[in-house]
DOKE-64314 format. One record per residue (C-alpha): residue number from 1; residue in one letter; chain; x, y, z. Coordinates in nm, 3 decimals, decimal comma, padded with zeros to 5 digits. Last residue first. Layout:
<mipa NUM; 'A'; 'A'; <X; Y; Z>>
...
This chain:
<mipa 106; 'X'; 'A'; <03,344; -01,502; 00,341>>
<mipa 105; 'X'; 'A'; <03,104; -01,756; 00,431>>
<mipa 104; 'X'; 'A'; <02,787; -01,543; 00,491>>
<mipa 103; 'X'; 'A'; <02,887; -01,186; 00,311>>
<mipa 102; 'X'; 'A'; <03,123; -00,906; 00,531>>
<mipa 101; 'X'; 'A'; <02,932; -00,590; 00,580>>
<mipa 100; 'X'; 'A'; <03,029; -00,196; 00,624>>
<mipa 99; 'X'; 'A'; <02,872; -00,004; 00,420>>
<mipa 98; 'X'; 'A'; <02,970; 00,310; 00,288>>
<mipa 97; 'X'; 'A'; <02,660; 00,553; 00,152>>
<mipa 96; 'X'; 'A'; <02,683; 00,710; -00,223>>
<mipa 95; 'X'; 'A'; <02,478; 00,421; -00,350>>
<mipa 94; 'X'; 'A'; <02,225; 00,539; -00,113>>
<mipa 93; 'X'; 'A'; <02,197; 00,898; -00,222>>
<mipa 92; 'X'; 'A'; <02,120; 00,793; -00,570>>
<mipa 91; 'X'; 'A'; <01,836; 00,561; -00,499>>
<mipa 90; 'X'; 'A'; <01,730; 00,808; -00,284>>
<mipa 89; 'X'; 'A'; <01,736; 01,006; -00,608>>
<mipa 88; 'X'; 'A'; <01,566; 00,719; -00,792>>
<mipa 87; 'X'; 'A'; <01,238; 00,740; -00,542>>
<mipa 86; 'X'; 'A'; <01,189; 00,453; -00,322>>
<mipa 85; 'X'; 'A'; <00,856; 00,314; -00,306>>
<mipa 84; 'X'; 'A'; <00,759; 00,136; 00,020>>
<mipa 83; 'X'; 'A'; <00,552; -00,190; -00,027>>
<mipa 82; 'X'; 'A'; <00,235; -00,275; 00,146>>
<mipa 81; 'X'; 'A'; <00,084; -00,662; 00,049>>
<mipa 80; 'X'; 'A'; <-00,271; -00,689; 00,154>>
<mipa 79; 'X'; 'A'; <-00,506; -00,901; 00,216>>
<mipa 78; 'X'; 'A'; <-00,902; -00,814; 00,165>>
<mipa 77; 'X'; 'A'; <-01,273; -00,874; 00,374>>
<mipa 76; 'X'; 'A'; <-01,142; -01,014; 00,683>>
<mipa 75; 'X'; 'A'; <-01,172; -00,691; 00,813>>
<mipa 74; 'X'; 'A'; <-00,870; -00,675; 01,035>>
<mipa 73; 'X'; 'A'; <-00,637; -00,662; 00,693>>
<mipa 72; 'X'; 'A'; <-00,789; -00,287; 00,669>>
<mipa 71; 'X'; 'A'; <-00,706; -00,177; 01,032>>
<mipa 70; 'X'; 'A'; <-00,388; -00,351; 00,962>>
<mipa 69; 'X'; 'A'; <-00,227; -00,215; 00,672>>
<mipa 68; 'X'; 'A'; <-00,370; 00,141; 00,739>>
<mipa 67; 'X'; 'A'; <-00,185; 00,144; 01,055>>
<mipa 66; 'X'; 'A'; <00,122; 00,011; 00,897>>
<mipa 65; 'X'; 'A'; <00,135; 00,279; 00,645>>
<mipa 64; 'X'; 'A'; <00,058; 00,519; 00,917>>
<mipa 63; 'X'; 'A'; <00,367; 00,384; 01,097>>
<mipa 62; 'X'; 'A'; <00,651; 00,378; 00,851>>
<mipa 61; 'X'; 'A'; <00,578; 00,763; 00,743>>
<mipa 60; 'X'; 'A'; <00,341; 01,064; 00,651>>
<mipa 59; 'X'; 'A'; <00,176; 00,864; 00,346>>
<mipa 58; 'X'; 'A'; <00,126; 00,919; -00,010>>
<mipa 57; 'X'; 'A'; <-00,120; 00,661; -00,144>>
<mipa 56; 'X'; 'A'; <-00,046; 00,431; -00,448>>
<mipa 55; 'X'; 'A'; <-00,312; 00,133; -00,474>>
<mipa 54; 'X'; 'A'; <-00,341; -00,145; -00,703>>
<mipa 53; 'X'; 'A'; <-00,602; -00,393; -00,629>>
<mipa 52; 'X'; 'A'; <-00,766; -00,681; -00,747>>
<mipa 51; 'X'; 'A'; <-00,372; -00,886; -00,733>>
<mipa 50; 'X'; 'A'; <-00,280; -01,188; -00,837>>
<mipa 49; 'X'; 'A'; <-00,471; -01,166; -01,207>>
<mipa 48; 'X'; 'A'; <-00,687; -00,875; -01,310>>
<mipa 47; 'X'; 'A'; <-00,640; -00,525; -01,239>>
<mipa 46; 'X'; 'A'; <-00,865; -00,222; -00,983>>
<mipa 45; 'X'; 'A'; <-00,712; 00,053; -00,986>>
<mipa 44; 'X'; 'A'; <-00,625; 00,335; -00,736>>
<mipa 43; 'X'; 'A'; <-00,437; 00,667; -00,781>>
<mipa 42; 'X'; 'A'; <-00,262; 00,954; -00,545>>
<mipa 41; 'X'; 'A'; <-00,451; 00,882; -00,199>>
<mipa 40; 'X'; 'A'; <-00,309; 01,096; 00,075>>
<mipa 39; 'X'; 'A'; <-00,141; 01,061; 00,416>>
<mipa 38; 'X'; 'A'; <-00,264; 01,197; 00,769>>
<mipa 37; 'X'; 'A'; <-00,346; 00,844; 00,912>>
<mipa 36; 'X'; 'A'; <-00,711; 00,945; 00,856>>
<mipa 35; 'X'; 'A'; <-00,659; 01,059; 00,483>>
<mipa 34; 'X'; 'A'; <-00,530; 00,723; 00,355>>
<mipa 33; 'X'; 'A'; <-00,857; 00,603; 00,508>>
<mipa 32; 'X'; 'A'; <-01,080; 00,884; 00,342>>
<mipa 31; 'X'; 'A'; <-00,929; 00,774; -00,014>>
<mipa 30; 'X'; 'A'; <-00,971; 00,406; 00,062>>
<mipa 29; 'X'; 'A'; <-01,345; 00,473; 00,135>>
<mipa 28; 'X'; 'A'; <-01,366; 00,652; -00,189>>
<mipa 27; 'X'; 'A'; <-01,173; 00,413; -00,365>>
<mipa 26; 'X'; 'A'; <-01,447; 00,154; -00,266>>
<mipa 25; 'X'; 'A'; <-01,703; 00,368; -00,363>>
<mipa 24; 'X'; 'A'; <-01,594; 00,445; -00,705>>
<mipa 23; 'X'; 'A'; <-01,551; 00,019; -00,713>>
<mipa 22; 'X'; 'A'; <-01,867; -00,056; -00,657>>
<mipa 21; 'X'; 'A'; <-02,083; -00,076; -00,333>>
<mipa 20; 'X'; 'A'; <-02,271; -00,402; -00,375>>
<mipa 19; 'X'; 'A'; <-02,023; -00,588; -00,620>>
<mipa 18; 'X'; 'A'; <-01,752; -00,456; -00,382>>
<mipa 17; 'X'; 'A'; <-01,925; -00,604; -00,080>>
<mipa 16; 'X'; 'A'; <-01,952; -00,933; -00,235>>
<mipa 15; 'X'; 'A'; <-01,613; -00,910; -00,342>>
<mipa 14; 'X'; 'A'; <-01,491; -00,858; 00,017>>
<mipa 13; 'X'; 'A'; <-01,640; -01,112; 00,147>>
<mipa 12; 'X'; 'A'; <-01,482; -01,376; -00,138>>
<mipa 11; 'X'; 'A'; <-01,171; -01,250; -00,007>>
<mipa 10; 'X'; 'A'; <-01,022; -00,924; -00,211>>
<mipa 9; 'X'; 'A'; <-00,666; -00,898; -00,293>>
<mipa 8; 'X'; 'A'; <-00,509; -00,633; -00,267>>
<mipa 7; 'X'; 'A'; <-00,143; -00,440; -00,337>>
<mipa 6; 'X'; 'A'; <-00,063; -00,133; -00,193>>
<mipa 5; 'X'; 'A'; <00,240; 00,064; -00,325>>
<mipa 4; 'X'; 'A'; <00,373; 00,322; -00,116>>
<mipa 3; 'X'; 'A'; <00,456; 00,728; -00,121>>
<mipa 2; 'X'; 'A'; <00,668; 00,869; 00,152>>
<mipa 1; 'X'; 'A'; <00,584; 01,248; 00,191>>
């Protein structure tokens, strides 16, 4: 299954609710909305700086990622940034690929 990185980073909403539920409830909810979409929570924690939020979940494809993305942007209460992770033998397998592409200007 696809894995992603979710990056967030709470309003001032969304702090006061995680100051009133904490964060082991917060990565429960996250947990049973990564398990909605049919996908799975592998790790949450919460940082300082740009982001409150580091989230990896494992999740069926393109679409559940972007169903998560914008139930939980929809809130108000947190933005997000969802990145796709991209293991080092895909990696592999798309440095074997031909491309066909000419560069602006050439």
């Amino acid at each position: 299954m696809p894995k992603y990185l979710i990056t967030a980073s709470y309003t001032a909403q969304g702090v006061k609710g995680l100051l009133k539920d904490g964060g082991t409830s917060r990565r429960a909810v996250v947990q049973r909305a990564a398990e909605s979409v049919g996908g799975k929570l592998e790790s949450l924690y919460f940082a300082f700086g740009d982001h409150d939020a580091i989230v990896i979940c494992d999740l069926p494809d393109n679409a559940a990622a972007t169903a998560l993305s914008l139930t939980i942007s929809a809130t108000g209460s947190v933005r997000l940034t969802t990145t796709p992770l991209i293991t080092a033998e895909e990696v592999d397998a798309a440095a074997k690929k031909s491309v066909s592409y000419r560069a602006p200007g050439a």
